[in-house]
N, C-alpha and C positions, 0 to 999 in steps of 0.2 A: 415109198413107205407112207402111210394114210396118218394123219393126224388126228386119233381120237380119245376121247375122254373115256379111263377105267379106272378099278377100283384094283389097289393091290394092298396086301397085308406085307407087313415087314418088321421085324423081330430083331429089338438090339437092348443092347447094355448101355444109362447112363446114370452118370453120378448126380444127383438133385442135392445141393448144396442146400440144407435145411437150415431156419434161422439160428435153431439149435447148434449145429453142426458149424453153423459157423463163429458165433459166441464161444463155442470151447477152444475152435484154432483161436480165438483171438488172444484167449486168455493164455494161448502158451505163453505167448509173447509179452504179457505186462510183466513189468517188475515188482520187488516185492510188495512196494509203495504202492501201487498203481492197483495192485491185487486185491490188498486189503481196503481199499476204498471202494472197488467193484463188490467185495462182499458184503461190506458197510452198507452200502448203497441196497443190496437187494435183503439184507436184513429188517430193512426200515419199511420197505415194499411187502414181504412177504410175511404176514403173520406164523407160518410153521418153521419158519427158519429159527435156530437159536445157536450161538457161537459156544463151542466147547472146550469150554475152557481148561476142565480138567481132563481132556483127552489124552489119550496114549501120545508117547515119542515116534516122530516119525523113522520107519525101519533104518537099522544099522546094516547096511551088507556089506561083509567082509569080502576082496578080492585081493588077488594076488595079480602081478604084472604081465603074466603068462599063463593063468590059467582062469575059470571061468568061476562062476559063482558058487560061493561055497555055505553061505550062512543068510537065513532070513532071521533076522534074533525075535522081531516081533510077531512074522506073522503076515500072511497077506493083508488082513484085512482087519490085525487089531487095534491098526491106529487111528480109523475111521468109521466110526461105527453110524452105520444110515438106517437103521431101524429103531436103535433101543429107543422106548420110551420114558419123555426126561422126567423128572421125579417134581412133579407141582408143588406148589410155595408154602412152607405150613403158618407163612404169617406172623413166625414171630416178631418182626420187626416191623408188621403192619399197625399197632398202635397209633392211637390219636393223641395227641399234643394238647394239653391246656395251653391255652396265650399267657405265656409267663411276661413278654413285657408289652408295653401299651405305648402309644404316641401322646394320647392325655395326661388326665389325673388316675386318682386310684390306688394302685398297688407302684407306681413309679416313685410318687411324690412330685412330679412335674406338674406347673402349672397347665390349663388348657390354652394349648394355642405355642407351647412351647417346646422344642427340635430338644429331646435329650441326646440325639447323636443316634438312637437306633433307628430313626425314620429315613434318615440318608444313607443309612449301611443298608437297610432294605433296599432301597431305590436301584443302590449301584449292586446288588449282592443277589437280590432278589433271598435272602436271608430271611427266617420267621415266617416266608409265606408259605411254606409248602414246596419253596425249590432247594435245590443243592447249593450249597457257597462256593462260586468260586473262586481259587484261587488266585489264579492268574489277574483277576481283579486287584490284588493286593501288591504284585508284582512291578516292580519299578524296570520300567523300561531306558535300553542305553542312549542317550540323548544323540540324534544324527548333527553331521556338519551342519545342514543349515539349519537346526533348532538351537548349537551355539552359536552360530554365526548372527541369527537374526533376536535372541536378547544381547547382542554387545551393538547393534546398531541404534536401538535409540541413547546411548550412551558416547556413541561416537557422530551423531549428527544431530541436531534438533530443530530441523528446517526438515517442515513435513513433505516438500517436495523435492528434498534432498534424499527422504527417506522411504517414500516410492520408488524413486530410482533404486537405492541401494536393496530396496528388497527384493526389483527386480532381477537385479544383479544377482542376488542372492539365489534366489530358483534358478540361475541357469550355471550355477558352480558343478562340477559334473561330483564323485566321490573323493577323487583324488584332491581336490580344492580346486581343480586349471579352470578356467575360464574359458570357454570354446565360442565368442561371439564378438559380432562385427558392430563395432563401437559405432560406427555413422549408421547404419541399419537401425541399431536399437535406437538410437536419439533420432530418427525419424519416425520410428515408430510410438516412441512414448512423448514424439512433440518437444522435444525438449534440446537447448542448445551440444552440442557435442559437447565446448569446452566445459560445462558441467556437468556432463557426464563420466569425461575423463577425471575432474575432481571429486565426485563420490566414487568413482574406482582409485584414485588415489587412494582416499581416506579407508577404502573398506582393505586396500593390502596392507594397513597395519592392523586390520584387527588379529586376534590369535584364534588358531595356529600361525605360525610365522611362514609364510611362503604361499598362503592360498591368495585368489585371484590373480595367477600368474596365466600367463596365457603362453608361454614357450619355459621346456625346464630350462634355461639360462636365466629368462625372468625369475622364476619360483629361486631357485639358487642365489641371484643378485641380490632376491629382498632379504634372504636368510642371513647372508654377508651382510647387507647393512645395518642390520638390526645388533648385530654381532661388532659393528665398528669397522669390517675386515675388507672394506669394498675401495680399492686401489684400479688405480689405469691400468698396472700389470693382469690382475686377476680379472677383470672386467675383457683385456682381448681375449683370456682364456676362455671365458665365457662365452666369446664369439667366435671362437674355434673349435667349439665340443667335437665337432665333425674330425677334425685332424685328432683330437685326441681318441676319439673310439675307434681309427684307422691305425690308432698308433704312429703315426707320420710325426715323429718326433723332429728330425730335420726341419722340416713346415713349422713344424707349432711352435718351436724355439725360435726362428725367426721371425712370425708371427708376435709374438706376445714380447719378444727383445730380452729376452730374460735366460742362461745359464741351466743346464740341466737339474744342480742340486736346485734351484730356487722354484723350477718346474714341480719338481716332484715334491715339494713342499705346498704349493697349490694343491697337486691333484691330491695329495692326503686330507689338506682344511677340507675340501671339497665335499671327500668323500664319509666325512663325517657328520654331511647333511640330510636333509630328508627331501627326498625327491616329489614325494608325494604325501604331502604335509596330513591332507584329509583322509588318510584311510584309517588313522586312530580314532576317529567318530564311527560310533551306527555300524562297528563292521560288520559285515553278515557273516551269520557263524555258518561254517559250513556242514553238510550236514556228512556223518560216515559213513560211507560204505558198508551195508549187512552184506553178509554173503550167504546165498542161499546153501547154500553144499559146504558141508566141511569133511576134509581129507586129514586123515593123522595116522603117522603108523605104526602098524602091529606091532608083538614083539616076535613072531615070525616071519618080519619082513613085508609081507603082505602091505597092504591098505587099507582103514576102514573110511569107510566114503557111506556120511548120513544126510538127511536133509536137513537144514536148519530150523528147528522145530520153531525155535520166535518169530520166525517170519513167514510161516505157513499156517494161514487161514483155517480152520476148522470147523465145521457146523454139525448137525443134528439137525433132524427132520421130526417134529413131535409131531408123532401118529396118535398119540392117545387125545391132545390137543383137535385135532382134524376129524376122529370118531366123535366127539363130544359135542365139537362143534355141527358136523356134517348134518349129526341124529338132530340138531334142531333148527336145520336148515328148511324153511316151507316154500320158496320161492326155486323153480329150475335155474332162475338167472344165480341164485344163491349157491347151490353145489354150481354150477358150471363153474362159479369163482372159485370155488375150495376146489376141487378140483384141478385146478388148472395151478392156484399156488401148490399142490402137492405133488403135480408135476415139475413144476419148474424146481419145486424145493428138493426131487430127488437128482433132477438135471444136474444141479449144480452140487451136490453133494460127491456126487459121481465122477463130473467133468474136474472137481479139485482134486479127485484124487486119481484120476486121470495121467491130471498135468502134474503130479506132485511123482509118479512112478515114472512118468517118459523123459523128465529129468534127471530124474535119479539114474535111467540104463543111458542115456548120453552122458552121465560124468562118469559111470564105472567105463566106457568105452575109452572115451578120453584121459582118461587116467591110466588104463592099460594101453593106450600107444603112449604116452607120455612118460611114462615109469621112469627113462634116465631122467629124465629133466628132474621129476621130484629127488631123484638119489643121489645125481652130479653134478646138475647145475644146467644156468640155461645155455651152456655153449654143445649139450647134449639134446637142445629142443628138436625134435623130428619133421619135419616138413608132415602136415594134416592140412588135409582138405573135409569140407561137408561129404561128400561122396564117399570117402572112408568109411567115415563113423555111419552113415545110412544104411550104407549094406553092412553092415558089421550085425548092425541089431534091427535090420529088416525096417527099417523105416525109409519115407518119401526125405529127399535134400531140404525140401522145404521147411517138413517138421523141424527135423537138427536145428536150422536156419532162426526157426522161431524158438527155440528151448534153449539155443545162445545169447539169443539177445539180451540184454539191461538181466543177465545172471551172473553173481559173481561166487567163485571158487575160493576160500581158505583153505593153503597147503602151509606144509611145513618154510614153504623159502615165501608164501606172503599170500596177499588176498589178489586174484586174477581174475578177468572177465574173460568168461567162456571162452568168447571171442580171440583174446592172445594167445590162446594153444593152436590155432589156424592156420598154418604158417607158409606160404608160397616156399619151392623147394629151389635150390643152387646146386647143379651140376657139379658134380666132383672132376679133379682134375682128374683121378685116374681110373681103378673099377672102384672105387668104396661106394659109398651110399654117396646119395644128397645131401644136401646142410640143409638145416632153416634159415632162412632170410633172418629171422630174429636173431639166433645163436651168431648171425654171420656178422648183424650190426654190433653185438655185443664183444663180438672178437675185434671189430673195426674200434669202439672205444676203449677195448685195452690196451690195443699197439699205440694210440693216441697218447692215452695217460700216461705211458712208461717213456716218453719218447723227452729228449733231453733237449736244451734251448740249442745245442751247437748240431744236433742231430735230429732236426724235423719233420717227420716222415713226409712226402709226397705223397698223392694218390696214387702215382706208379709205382713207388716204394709198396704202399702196401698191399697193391694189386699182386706183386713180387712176393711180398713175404706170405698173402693167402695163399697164394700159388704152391707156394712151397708147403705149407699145412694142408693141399693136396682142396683146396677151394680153387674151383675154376669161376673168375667177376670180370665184368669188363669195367674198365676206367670211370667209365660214366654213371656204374652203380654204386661204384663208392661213395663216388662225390654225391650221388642223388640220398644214400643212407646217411653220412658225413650232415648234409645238412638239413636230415629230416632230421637231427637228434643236435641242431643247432650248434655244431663246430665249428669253428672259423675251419677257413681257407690254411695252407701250409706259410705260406705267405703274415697274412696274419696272427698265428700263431706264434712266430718269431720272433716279430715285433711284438706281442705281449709278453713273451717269456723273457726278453733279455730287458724289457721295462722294467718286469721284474727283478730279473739278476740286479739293476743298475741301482734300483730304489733299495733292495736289501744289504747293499754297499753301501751308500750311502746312509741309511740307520746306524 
C-alpha cells in the first residue's frame, strides 16, 4: 500500500462552545449574590442596560404532584420585557442648588478661617458638593476584641516596651480570645527576654473579658475560676482531666481529682456556667440569611404553587430608543461597532436571565413533583433522586440540573432547602417496597436514638435489627458511618452521659 499525499472532504457535527454560550452556563450556576453583582457589574459597563425596577412578578405556575403543568398566571414573556422603550427623565428633580451654607463669612456669620462644623461634614459626607449623603458614614460600628483589648492596655502597662509586646500579643488573639503562639518563638523574634514576655501575658489575662489570652480551654476556665475566687486543688485536677470528663469515665475522674460524686457534679455545674469562649461577644459577624430563590406553598386543591423569588432575580431593559438616538449620531465606524456590540451584549444578557430564571423554575416543578410525600409527610417520606431523573424528566443534559442546583435554595412549607438536599442516594428495601432515602434513613437513625432510654441503649446492631424490621435493608457500618456524620456518640458513650445525667438530677 503506497504512501501518498490527498485531499479528502469530510462532513461532521460539532459543538463550538461560544464566549456567549459559555457566560450563560455559567451564570446558571451563581447564586443569588453572585448574580446580582454580575449584573451590577455589566450595568456599569454597558450604557443600554437599565435595571427594572418596576417590572412584572416572575410567573407563578401552579402544579400538582402527579400531573403536569396547569397555569402560566403571567404569561410567557410578561415578566421580562427586552424591547419596550424606557420612558426618558422629564427632569423634574434636575434643579440647581443655591450654596445655602459657606465655610467663610457672609450668610453664616462665621469668622474667615473658621470650621462651623459643615466643612468636615463635607469632607467625610461629601454632603453640599453635589454628592449623595451617606449614611453608613454616620453609623457606629461594633467594636472587635482587639479594638477593646488594645484601649485597656495602655491602662494596664506604662512601659512602652512592655506595651509593644502586649500589642503584639494582642494581633495574634484569634476571635474566641485563645492565644495560638509559641512564647520562646515570639521573644526571639521580638528580641526580647521570654521571662517578660510571660509577664505582659500575665498582665494582659486580666484584662476583660475574663478568660482571653488562654492558650488550652482549661487555661481560659482557670482564669475565669480565679477571678471568681473559686480556684481550689480539687477543681484545678478537674481541669486537668477535661479528657475523662468529655469520655465520661467517671471511675477515672473521681479518682483523679480525690473528690466524691455529689462534689463532682457540683464542679462540672460551676464549670458549666462559664464561658468557653470569652471573645465571641466582640465584633461578632452577623451572619448573613439565607434568600431562597423558589418559593413552594400550597393550593387549596392540594396542588403546589412553585414561583421564583422575585427579590432576588435580576431584571433589566435594553433602551432601544436610547441606542437610535445615540447610533443616528454616531460618525465614527469604531463608534456604532461599539453601540453595536453593547446592544448585542445588552440583549444577550436580557435573554440569558431569563433563560436561567425559566430552567430553574422546570427543575423545581420536577423536583417537587418527585418530592411531593416529602413536602405532605415529612422527611422519613423523602424518595431517593438522582440528576439523571430530573434531566430526562424535562429533556435536559445532568450537567445543566447540576448547575441550576448549585448555591439555589427552596422555601417549602416544612423550611428553606438547598436544591442539592432533595438528591438523595437510595437504601435497598429489605423486601419488594421501594427504596428509602439515605436522608429519610438517617432521620429514622436519630429518632430511634432520641427515644432510647439511659437502661436501654440502642446498639448499631440493635438498630440495624429494628431498620430491618421497618423493612430497611443497612449494613452495620452504615449506621455507624450516618451515626457519626450527624455527630452521635458511640452506644457506649451515650450511657455514660445519660446516667451522668440520671445521677446529677438525683442529686438536684
Amino acid at each position: 500500500m503506497a504512501l501518498t499525499a490527498k485531499l479528502e472532504l469530510r462532513q461532521g457535527q460539532q459543538l463550538v462552545m461560544t464566549p456567549q454560550l459559555q457566560q450563560a452556563i455559567r451564570l446558571l450556576q451563581l447564586s443569588n449574590l453572585e448574580l446580582n453583582q454580575f449584573v451590577e457589574s455589566e450595568l456599569e459597563r454597558n450604557p443600554l442596560l437599565e435595571m427594572d425596577d418596576a417590572a412584572e412578578a416572575a410567573p407563578k405556575i401552579e402544579r400538582d404532584a402527579d400531573t403536569e403543568e396547569r397555569s402560566d398566571r403571567n404569561g410567557e414573556d410578561e415578566w421580562l420585557d427586552l424591547g419596550k422603550p424606557v420612558a426618558e427623565a422629564d427632569g423634574g428633580l434636575d434643579g440647581d442648588y443655591d450654596g445655602s451654607f459657606s465655610d467663610g463669612g457672609g450668610a453664616s456669620g462665621m469668622p474667615d478661617g473658621a470650621d462651623s462644623g459643615w466643612a468636615s461634614l463635607r469632607q467625610r459626607t461629601g454632603a453640599f458638593n453635589g454628592e449623595e449623603i451617606n449614611p453608613e458614614a454616620f453609623v457606629s460600628s461594633e467594636p472587635s476584641l482587639r479594638d477593646h483589648l488594645s484601649e485597656q492596655l495602655p491602662l494596664a502597662t506604662h512601659d512602652h516596651v512592655e506595651r509593644l509586646i502586649g500589642q503584639h500579643l494582642i494581633d495574634m488573639v484569634d476571635e474566641a480570645g485563645y492565644l495560638h503562639a509559641d512564647l520562646e518563638q515570639l521573644a526571639v523574634k521580638l528580641g526580647a527576654p521570654l521571662e517578660l514576655v510571660e509577664k505582659v501575658l500575665a498582665t494582659l489575662q486580666t484584662l476583660d473579658p475574663v478568660g482571653v489570652f488562654a492558650r488550652s480551654l482549661a487555661e481560659c476556665l482557670a482564669l475565669q475560676l480565679k477571678e471568681q475566687n473559686r480556684y481550689d486543688p480539687q477543681i484545678a485536677a478537674l481541669l486537668d482531666n477535661l479528657d475523662l470528663l468529655a469520655a465520661h469515665n467517671m471511675p477515672a475522674l473521681r479518682k483523679a481529682v480525690g473528690a466524691d460524686m455529689s462534689e463532682i457534679t457540683d464542679m462540672v455545674e460551676e464549670i458549666k456556667r462559664l464561658n468557653p469562649k470569652p471573645g465571641l461577644k466582640f465584633g461578632a459577624v452577623q451572619l448573613q440569611p439565607v434568600v431562597p430563590d423558589v418559593l413552594v406553598r400550597a393550593a387549596s386543591d392540594g396542588s403546589w404553587l412553585i414561583e421564583l423569588n422575585s427579590d432576588t432575580l435580576p431584571r433589566v431593559l435594553v433602551n432601544r430608543s436610547y441606542f437610535a438616538r445615540v447610533n443616528s449620531t454616531a460618525r465614527t465606524p469604531k463608534d456604532k461597532d461599539y453601540l453595536n456590540d453593547c446592544l448585542q451584549t445588552a440583549n444577550w444578557l436580557a435573554k440569558s436571565l431569563d433563560q436561567r430564571a425559566r430552567t430553574i423554575l422546570r427543575v423545581s416543578e420536577e423536583i417537587i413533583r418527585q418530592q411531593d410525600a416529602f413536602l405532605t409527610l415529612g422527611v422519613r417520606h423523602l424518595r431517593p433522586l438522582n440528576l439523571k431523573t430530573v434531566a430526562e424528566a424535562i429533556k435536559m443534559h445532568e450537567s445543566t440540573v447540576s448547575r441550576v442546583t448549585s448555591n439555589k435554595y427552596m422555601q417549602t412549607p416544612r423550611g428553606i432547602f438547598e436544591l442539592k438536599y432533595f438528591f438523595t442516594s437510595a437504601i435497598s428495601s429489605a423486601g419488594e417496597g421501594e427504596a428509602h432515602s439515605s436522608e429519610s434513613v438517617r432521620h429514622r437513625i436519630r429518632e430511634l436514638i432520641d427515644a432510647e432510654t439511659p437502661n436501654a441503649v440502642l446498639s448499631d446492631d440493635t438498630i440495624v435489627e429494628r431498620l430491618k424490621d421497618e423493612g430497611i435493608e443497612i449494613a452495620r457500618r452504615t449506621v455507624a458511618k450516618y451515626r457519626e456524620s450527624m455527630r452521635i456518640a458511640s452506644s457506649v458513650q451515650r450511657r455514660r452521659e445519660k446516667m451522668l445525667k440520671c445521677r446529677m438530677a438525683k442529686t438536684a
